[in-house]
C-alpha angles and dihedrals in degrees: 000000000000117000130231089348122159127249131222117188109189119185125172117190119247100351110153117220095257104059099094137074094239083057091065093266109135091173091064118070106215096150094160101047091042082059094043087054083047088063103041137015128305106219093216095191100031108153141176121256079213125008112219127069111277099038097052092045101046087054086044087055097044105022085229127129124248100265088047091053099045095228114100098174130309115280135070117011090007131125126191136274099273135180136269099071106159096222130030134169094239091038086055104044082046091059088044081062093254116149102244126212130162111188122188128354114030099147090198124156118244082036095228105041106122107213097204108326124114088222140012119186096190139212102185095168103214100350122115099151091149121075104274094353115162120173114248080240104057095051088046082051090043090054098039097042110118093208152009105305143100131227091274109029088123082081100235119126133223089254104038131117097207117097151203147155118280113274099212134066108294089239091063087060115132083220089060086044088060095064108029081061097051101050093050080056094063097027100042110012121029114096093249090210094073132056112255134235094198104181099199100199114186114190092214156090067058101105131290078092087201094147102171114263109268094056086037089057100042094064105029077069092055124102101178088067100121118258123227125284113242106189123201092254100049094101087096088071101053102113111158094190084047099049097049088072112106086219092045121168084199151004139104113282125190113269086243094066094036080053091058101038090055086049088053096050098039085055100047086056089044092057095044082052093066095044082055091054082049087062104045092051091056088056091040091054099033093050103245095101099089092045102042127090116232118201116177125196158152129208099227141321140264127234108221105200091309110149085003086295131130131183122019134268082108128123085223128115102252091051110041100024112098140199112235129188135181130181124171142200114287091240091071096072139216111013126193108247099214127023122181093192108126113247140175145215095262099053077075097085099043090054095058103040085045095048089046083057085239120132120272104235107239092242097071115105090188125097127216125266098215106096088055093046089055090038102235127155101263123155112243140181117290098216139358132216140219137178142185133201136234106300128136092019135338100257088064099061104120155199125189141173116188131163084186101260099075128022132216126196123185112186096200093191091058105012095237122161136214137188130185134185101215102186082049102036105024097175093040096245094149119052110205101188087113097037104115087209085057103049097096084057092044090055093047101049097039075052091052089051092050088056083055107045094033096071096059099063094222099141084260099116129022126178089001093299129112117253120222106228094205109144085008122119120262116286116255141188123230090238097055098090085048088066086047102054095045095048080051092049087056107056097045089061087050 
């Protein structure tokens, strides 16, 4: 569509959907991003197809959907994201002749497989799976530091809900490090002859929630941040030994420390709002901003504390809903500022290469988000579905449909089900499986899950009914063993 443009991929890590001003959230100052949503479309019902690192971002990097990609969460019978995908979106814009580049967080495995990109500079927060391996950023952190202190020394871990401000001088911030990155990227490294496919990857607003202390501080003084959401039904999720772990997956907290959880987190997206306002202004001075595509992104959400529920891997709302923003080049014309149709992760990769007028490999499962952007009457899938395999614990294995206006949950471990009514109930607070005035929809959309399932041939559905895996092995996906051998392959080369 628009030729020779350039491509700018930003992800943060965890950020739920609602965390932005576009998003209807007047606590939390994103200034940047909400301009970036005036220029360009809000995708108001963007999902995961799988809502924790490796899986999202494996169907990011190959448009293709969980069980394409082999890799169905991270838990139990699950391997990494390797490496030998045929297609990848970086691997395809480098044949187009477009200048590569991935900064920050890649969580790819082996670390520094490239996957397509001519170059990675990495910030892989605590991770250091390969043989002496040490992130770009940490040895940039190890030189600058002005003392004697690490990355963490403020004690709080990767997967933790408590919260502080960072420790270190704000300009040691992983977050700073992003972006500095990327703009000596376009100012000092990128073949100017070429256009650029820059991936800014930020590891926060993902915990430890150490915003530094004036955004800290900004909203730990807030009162109007939004509590959590306890839903009717989140009893079930009242585990007092669970809850005790200072990297707990669930458990009531005290509404103090959810507080300041949410301040935390509020203040690391904040931050992250204003690096990204760095960046624009490069492109804006240096004359790249109006042909450039801007697609904004997380991976999935976080709970915080929601339903008496931290961290991600869930079918809820403030773990599998997204934000999504696209804005394109200016030469492509009119864009629709809002658009409900539900979309995915992998719908990414076919927009761009589309966009860009270059071929969509066959083995992409995601559709392009084009027709939406320009708001033309396009059919366009009902409904989309995500999963995630056994991580935290077995009962939360899960299955979900949603259009985003009803939810469906299928716990395959228990055979538990779950229906939401999301225009009513945006934050999932009243579960109607058991409402008799509810029981048509339930049918349709259990009915809707077993059309899906049912084509795979996993054991999950039999005579159009769905099949409880208690006792079963983990579910796996064919391809799964694929991801293994290559990343075996490769090390024994190495």
């Amino acid at each position: 569509m628009v030729e020779q443009m350039n491509v700018m991929l930003i992800m943060t890590d965890q950020q739920r959907w609602d965390a932005l001003g576009c998003y209807g959230n007047d606590v939390i100052e994103t200034p940047n991003l909400d301009y970036l949503a005036s220029r360009g479309t809000v995708f108001e019902n963007a999902y995961t197809p799988s809502p924790s690192c490796v899986p999202a971002r494996a169907s990011l990097l190959t448009g293709m959907d969980p069980w394409s990609t082999g890799i169905l969460g991270m838990g139990s019978a699950q391997g990494p994201m390797g490496i030998g995908f045929d297609n990848t979106l970086p691997g395809e814009l480098a044949e187009a002749g477009y200048h590569t580049q991935g900064i920050g967080k890649m969580h790819f495995y082996p670390q520094q497989a490239l996957n397509g990109y001519h170059n990675t500079v990495l910030d892989e927060s605590g991770r250091e799976y390969d043989p002496g391996f040490k992130s770009d950023y940490k040895q940039w952190f190890e030189k600058n530091k002005s003392g004697d202190y690490g990355i963490t020394d403020h004690g709080i871990g990767w997967n933790s809900w408590m919260a502080r401000p960072y420790h270190a001088p704000e300009f040691l911030h992983p977050s700073n490090w992003t972006i500095n990155e990327s703009i000596d990227f376009l100012e000092q490294r990128r073949d100017p002859s070429k256009p650029f496919f820059l991936k800014t990857s930020f590891a926060r607003p993902h915990s430890p929630y150490d915003a530094p202390e004036f955004y800290f501080n900004l909203y730990l003084n807030d009162p109007e941040i939004p509590k959590a959401e306890i839903g009717e039904w989140a009893h079930i999720h009242d585990v007092e030994v669970d809850a005790k772990a200072p990297d707990a997956w669930r458990g009531v907290r005290s509404k103090k420390e959810i507080h300041r959880a949410r301040a935390g987190y509020y203040g690391s997206i904040h931050h992250i709002d204003q690096q990204i306002g760095r960046l624009i202004n490069y492109l804006q001075l240096n004359g790249l901003f109006d042909n450039t595509m801007i697609v904004f992104l997380s991976d999935h959400g976080d709970m915080l504390g929601d339903h008496n529920l931290w961290r991600k891997t869930y079918a809820y709302e403030g773990s599998a809903h997204i934000p999504l923003l696209i804005k394109m080049p200016d030469a492509f014309g009119t864009v629709k500022g809002f658009v409900e149709e539900p979309v995915l992760i992998q719908d990414i990769m076919p927009t761009i290469l589309e966009a860009m007028s270059l071929d969509v490999p066959e083995s992409v499962d995601g559709t392009s988000l084009l027709p939406l952007i320009r708001g033309e009457d396009a059919a366009w899938r009902e409904y989309l579905h995500g999963e995630h395999s056994t991580c935290y614990a077995e009962e939360q294995e899960m299955q979900y449909l949603t259009d985003g206006k009803f939810k469906y949950i299928w716990f395959p471990r228990t055979g538990m089900e779950q229906l939401f009514h999301l225009t009513e109930d945006p934050y999932e607070n009243k579960e109607l499986s058991g409402e008799e005035a509810y029981q048509d929809t339930l049918l349709k959309w259990r009915t809707r899950m077993v059309e899906v399932l049912e084509k795979r041939d996993a054991g999950l559905t039999e005579k159009g009914q769905l099949i409880c895996q208690k006792d079963k092995p983990f579910l796996t996906s064919p391809h799964y063993n694929e991801r293994l051998e290559k990343v075996t392959l490769y090390r024994n080369k190495k």
